[in-house]
C-alpha positions as CSV (number, residue, x, y, z in Angstrom):
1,X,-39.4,-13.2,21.8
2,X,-36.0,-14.6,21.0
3,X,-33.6,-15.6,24.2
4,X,-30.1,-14.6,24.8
5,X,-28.1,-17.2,24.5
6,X,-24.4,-17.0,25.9
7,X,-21.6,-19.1,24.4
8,X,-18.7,-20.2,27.0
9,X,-15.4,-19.4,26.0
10,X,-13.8,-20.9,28.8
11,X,-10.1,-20.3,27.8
12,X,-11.0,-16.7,27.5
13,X,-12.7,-16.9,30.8
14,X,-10.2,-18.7,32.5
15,X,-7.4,-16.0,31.1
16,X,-9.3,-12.8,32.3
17,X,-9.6,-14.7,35.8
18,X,-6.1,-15.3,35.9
19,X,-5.8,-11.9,35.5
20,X,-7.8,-10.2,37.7
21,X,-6.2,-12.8,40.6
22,X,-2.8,-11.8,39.8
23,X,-3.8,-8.1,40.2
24,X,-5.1,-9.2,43.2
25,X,-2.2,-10.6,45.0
26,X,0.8,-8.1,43.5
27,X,3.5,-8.0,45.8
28,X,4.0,-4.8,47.9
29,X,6.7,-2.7,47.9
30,X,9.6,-3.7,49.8
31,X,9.9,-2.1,53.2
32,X,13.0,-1.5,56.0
33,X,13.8,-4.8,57.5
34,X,13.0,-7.3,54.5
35,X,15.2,-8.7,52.4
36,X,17.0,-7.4,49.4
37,X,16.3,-9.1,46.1
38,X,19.2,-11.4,45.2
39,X,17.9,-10.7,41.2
40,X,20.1,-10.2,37.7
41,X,19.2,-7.8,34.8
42,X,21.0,-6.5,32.0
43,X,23.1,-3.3,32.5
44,X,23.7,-0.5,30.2
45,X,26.5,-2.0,29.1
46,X,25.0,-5.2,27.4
47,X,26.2,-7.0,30.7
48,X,24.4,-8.7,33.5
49,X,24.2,-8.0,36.8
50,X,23.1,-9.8,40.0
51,X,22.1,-7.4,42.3
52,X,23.7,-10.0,45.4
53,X,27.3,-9.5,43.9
54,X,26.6,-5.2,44.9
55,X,25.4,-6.1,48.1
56,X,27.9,-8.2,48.9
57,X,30.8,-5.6,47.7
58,X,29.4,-2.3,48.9
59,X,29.0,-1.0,52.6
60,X,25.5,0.2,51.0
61,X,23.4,0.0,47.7
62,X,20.7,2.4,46.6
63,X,18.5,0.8,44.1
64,X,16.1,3.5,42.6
65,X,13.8,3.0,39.9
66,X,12.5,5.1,37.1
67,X,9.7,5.4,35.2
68,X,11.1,6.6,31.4
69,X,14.7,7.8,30.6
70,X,14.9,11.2,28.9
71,X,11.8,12.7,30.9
72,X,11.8,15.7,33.5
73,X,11.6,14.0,37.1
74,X,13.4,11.2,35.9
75,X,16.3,13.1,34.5
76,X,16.1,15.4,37.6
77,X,16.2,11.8,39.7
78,X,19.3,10.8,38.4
79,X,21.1,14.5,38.4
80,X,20.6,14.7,41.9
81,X,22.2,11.4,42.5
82,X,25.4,12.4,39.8
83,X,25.9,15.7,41.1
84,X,26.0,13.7,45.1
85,X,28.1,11.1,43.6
86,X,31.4,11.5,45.1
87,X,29.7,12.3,48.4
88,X,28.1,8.9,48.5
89,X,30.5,7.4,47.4
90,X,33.2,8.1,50.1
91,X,30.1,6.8,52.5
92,X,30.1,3.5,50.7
93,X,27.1,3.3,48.4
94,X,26.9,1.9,45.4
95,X,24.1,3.2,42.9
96,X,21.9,1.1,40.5
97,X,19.0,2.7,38.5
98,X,16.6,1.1,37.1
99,X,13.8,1.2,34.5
100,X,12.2,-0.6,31.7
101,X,13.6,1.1,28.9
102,X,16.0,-0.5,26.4
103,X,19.8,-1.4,26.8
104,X,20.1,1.7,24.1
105,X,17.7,4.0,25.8
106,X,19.3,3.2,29.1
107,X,22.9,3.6,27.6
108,X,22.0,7.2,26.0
109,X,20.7,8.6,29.0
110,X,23.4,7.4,31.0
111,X,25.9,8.8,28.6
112,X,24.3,12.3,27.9
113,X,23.4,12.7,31.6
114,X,27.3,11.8,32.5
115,X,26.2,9.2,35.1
116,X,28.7,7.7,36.7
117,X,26.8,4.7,37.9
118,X,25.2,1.2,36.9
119,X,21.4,1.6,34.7
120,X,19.7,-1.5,34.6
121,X,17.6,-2.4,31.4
122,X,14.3,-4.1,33.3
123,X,12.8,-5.0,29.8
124,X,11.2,-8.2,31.4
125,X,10.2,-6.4,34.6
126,X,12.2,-8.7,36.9
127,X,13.8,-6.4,39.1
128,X,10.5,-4.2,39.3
129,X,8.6,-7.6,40.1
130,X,11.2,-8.6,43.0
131,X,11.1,-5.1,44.8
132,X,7.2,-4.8,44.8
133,X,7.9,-1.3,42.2
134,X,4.0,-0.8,41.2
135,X,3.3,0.4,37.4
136,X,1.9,-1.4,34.7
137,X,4.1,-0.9,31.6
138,X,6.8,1.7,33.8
139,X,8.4,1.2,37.4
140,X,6.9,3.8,39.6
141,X,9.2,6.3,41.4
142,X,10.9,4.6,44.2
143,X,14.1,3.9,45.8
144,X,15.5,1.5,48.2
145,X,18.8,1.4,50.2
146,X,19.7,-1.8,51.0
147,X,22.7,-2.8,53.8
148,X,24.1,-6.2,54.8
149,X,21.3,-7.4,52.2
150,X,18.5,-5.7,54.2
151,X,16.4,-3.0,53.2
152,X,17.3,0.1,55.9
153,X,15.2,2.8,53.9
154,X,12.7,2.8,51.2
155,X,11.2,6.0,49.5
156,X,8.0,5.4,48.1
157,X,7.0,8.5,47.5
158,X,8.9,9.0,44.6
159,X,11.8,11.6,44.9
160,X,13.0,13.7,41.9
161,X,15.5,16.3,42.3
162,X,15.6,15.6,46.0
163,X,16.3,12.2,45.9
164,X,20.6,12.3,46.8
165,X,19.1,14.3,50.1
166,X,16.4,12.0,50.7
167,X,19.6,9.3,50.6
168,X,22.0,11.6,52.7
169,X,19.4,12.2,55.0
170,X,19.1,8.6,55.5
171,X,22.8,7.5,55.4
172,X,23.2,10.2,58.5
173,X,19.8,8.1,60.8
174,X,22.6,4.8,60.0
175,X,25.5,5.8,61.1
């Protein structure tokens, strides 16, 4: 009877641990009271933006993220927040959307969907990472409004064509 013998690959060992610890220990999403990222990305535009610099100029921010330009709920996401626009804007926020997708993908959808507001190319997953966002490859559906650099509401639930009430609704418990 021949034995099984087991050969130790202990890099390989030592990166599947790794893994399975940092799956272990992913942040949670970001909840009212903490602290707004102070993190930079690259905008539609080719440009980068730190997310402080919003803050700091805008009564409020609402930072939603996306899972893929050019699908259903997330095009219905970020209608409901163009057709609001003006509305929110006269109460002071400022709107950043966010996904994965490519500069170009990012920069198609905004222009076909005639958003008038900032999409943020996450390509390296910082932003997603600083928030908490859960998702693998794709941000999940969530949203956060932020206020003096606080967190004041976060929608985890993942809003679609609701998501500029959802915000309103919010906006009205602040003020």
């Amino acid at each position: 009877m021949k034995r099984a013998h087991f050969v130790f690959f202990p890099a390989a060992f030592a990166a599947v641990l790794l893994t399975m610890t940092a799956n272990l220990h992913a942040a949670e999403p970001l909840k009212p009271g903490d602290p707004a990222p102070a993190v930079s990305a690259t905008t539609d535009a080719g440009a980068t933006l730190d997310l402080a610099d919003v803050y700091s100029k805008n009564k409020y921010t609402l930072v939603y993220f996306y899972p893929k330009a050019f699908t259903p709920g997330c095009t219905a996401q970020g209608c409901s927040l163009r057709d609001a626009y003006d509305v929110l804007a006269e109460k002071g926020v400022a709107i950043i959307g966010v996904s994965t997708d490519s500069v170009e993908a990012q920069k198609k959808f905004k222009d076909d969907n005639h958003f008038q507001f900032t999409l943020l190319a996450d390509t390296d997953k910082k932003v997603k990472t600083a928030f908490g966002v859960p998702g693998e490859a794709r941000a999940a559906r969530q949203a956060y409004l932020i206020k003096g650099g606080k967190i004041i509401y976060a929608d985890h639930k993942g809003s679609t064509s609701k998501q500029a009430d959802d915000i309103l609704a919010a906006l009205a418990v602040d003020q």
